[in-house]
C-alpha positions as a LaTeX table, in Angstrom:
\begin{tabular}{lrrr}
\hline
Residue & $x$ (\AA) & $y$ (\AA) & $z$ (\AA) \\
\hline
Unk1 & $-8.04$ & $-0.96$ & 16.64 \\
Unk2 & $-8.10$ & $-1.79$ & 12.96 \\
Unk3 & $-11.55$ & $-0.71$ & 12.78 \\
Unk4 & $-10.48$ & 2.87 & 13.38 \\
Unk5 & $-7.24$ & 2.86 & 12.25 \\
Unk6 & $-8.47$ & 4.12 & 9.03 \\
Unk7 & $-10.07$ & 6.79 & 10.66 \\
Unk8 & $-7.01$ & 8.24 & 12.86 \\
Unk9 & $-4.77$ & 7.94 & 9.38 \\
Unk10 & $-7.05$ & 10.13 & 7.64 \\
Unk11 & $-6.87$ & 12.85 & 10.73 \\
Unk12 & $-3.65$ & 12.52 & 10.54 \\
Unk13 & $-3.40$ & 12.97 & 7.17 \\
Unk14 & $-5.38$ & 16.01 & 7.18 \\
Unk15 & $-3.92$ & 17.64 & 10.71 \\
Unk16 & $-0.57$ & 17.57 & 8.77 \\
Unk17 & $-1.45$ & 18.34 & 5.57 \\
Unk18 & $-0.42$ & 15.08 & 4.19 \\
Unk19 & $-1.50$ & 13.50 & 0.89 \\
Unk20 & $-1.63$ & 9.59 & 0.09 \\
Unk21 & $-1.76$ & 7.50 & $-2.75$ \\
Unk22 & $-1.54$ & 3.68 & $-3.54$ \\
Unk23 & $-0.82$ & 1.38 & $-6.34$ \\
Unk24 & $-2.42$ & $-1.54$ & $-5.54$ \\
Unk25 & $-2.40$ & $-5.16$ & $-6.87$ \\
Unk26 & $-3.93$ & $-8.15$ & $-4.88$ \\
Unk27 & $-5.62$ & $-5.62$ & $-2.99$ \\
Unk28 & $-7.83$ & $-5.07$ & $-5.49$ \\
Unk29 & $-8.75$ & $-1.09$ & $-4.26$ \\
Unk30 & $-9.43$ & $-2.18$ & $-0.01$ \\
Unk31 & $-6.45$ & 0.40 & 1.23 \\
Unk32 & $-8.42$ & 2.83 & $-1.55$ \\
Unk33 & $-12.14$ & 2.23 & $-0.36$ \\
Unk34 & $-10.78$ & 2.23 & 3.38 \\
Unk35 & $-9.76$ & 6.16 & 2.96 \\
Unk36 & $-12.84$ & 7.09 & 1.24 \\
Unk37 & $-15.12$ & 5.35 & 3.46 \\
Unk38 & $-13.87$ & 8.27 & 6.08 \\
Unk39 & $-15.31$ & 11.43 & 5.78 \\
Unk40 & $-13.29$ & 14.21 & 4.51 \\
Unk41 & $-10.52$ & 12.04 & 3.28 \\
Unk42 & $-10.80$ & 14.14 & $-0.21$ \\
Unk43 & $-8.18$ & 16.61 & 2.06 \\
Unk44 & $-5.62$ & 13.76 & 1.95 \\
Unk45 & $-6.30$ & 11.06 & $-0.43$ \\
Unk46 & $-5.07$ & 11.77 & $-3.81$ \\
Unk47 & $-6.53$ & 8.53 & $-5.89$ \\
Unk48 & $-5.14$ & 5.19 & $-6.61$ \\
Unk49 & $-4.21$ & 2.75 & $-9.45$ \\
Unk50 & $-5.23$ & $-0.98$ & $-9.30$ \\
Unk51 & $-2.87$ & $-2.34$ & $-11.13$ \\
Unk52 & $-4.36$ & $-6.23$ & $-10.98$ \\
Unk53 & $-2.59$ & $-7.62$ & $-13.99$ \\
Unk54 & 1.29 & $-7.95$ & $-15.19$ \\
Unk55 & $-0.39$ & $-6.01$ & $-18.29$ \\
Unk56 & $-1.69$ & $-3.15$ & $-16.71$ \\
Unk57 & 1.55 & $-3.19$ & $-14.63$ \\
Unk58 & 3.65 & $-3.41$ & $-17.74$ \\
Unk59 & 1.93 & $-0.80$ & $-19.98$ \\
Unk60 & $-0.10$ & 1.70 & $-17.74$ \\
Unk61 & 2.76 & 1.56 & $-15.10$ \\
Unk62 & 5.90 & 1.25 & $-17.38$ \\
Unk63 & 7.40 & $-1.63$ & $-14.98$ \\
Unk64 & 10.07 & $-3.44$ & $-17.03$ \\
Unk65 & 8.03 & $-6.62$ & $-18.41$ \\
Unk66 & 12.33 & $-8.07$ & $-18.05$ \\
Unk67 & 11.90 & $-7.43$ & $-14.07$ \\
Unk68 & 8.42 & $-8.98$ & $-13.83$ \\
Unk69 & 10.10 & $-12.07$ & $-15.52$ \\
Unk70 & 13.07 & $-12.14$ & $-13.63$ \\
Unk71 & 11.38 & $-11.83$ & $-9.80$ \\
Unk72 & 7.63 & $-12.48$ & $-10.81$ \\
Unk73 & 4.91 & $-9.86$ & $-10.13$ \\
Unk74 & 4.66 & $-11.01$ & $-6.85$ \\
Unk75 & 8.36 & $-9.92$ & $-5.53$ \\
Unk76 & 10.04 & $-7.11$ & $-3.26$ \\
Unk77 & 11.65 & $-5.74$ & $-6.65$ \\
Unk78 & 8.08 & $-4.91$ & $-8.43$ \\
Unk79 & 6.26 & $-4.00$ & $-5.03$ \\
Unk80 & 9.24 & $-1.32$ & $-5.43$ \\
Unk81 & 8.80 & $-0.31$ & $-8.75$ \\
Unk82 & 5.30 & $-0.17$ & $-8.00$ \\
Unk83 & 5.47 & 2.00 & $-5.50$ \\
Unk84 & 8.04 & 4.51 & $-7.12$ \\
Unk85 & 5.43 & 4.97 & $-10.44$ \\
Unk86 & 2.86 & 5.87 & $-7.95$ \\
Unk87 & 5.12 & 8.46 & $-6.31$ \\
Unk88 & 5.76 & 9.66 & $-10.22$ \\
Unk89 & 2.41 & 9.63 & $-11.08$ \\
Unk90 & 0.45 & 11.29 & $-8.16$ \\
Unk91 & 3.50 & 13.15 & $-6.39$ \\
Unk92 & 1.85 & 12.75 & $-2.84$ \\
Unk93 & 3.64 & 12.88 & $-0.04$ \\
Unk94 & 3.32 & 8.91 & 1.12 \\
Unk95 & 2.84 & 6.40 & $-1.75$ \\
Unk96 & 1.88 & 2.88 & $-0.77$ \\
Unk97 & 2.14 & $-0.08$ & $-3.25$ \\
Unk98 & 0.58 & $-3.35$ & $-2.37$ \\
Unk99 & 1.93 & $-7.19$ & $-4.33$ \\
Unk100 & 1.50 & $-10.66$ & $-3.12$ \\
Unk101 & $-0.07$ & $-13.91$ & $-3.76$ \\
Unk102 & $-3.56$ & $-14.02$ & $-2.26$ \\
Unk103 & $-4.58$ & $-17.65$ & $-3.32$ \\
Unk104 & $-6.09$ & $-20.04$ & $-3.16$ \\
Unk105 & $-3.91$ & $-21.35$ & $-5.51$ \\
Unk106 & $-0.36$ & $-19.66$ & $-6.24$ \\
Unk107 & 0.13 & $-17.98$ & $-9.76$ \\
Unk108 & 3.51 & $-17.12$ & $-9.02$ \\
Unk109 & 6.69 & $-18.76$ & $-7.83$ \\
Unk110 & 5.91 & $-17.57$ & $-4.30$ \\
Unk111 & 4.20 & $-19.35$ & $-1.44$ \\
Unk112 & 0.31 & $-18.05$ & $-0.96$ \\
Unk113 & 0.26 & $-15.63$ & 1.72 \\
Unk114 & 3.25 & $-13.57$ & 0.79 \\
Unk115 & 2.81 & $-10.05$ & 0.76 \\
Unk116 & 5.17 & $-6.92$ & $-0.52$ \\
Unk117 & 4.14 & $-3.91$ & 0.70 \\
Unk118 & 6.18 & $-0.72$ & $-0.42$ \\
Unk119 & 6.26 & 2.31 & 0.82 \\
Unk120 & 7.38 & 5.54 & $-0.22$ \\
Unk121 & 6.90 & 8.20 & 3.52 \\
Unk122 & 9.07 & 11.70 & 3.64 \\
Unk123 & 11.53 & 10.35 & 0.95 \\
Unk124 & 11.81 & 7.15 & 2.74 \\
Unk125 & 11.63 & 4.00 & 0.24 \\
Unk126 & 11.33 & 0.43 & 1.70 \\
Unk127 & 9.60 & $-2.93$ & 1.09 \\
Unk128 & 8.36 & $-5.20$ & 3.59 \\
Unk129 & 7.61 & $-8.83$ & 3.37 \\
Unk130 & 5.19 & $-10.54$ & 5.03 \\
Unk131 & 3.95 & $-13.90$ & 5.34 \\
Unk132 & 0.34 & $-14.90$ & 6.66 \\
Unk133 & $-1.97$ & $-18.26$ & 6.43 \\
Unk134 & $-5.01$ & $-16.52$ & 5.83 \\
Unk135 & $-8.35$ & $-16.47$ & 3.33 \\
Unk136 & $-8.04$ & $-14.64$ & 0.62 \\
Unk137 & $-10.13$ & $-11.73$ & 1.67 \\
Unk138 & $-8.43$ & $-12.36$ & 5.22 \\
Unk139 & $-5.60$ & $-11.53$ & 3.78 \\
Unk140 & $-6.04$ & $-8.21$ & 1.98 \\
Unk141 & $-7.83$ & $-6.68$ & 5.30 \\
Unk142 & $-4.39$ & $-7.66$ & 7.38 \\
Unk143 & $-2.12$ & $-6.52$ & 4.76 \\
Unk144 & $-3.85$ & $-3.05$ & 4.23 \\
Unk145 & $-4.33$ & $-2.71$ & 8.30 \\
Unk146 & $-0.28$ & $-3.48$ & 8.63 \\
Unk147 & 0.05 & $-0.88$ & 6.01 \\
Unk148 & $-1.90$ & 1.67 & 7.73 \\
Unk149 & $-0.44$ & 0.81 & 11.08 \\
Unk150 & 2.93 & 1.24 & 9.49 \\
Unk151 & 2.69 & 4.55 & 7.58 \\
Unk152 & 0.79 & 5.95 & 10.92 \\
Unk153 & 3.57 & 5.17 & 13.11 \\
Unk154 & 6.21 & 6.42 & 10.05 \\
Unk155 & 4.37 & 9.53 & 9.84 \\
Unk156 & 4.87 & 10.04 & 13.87 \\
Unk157 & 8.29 & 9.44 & 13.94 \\
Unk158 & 9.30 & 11.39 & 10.36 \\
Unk159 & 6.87 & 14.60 & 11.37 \\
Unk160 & 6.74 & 16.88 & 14.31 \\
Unk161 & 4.53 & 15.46 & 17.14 \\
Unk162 & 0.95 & 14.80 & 17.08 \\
Unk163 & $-2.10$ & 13.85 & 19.46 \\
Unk164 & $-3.19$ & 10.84 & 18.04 \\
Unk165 & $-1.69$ & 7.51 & 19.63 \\
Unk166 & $-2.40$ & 4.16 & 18.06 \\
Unk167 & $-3.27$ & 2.91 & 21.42 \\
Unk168 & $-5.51$ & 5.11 & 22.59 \\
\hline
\end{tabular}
């Protein structure tokens, strides 16, 4: 299923006339090139910001350089703030924000394999946490597949029914 999982997003996107965005950190542009990579995802996908380092985070994003010292850039509070600037900036109607500490080595006070994903779906905001003992690269493929799986399934219980099923 993760192979197409990308694909039924971007139907769904489009059969609802949806739009997406992302903010992304650690993932370094994957949830980004897994939209475009499916044809016709221009309908949905409104662009991205990779926001790799506590610079870009701190002067293209605005994200208070007191917070990223306080929780580190690797932390539910910034995977947040992350995710609300994207919603400011591009105004679609899902905003996805992606933070964590890939590895190998840990740059940040958290454990490598922690992820923050936020989400912002119908005026829904939440941050999940997730922990996994993966590679590097690993890792960002599982964390943008959980994110897909996730804002999927959001988008069929916050919107009127569809024909697409995860499990079909």
């Amino acid at each position: 299923m993760n192979n197409n999982i990308n694909e039924l997003l971007v139907k769904e996107l489009i059969k609802r006339h949806l739009t997406i965005s992302f903010v992304e950190s650690f993932s370094g542009g994957l949830a980004s090139k897994k939209i475009v990579d499916i044809s016709g995802s221009s309908l949905a996908f409104l662009g991205s910001i990779v926001s790799y380092s506590t610079f870009i985070k701190e002067t293209l994003l605005n994200i208070d350089k007191n917070l990223i010292l306080k929780y580190s850039v690797a932390s539910k509070e910034v995977a947040l703030e992350m995710v609300k600037k994207g919603k400011e900036i591009f105004n679609s109607d899902i905003v996805c924000s992606f933070t964590g500490e890939a590895g190998p080595i840990s740059n940040t006070n958290v454990k490598v394999g922690t992820v923050f994903i936020g989400f912002i779906i119908k005026n829904k905001v939440f941050v999940e946490e997730l922990h996994f003992s993966l590679s590097r690269n690993e890792l960002r493929e599982e964390a943008v597949n959980y994110a897909f799986k996730k804002i999927f399934e959001e988008i069929n219980k916050n919107y009127e029914k569809n024909s697409f099923s995860l499990h079909s």
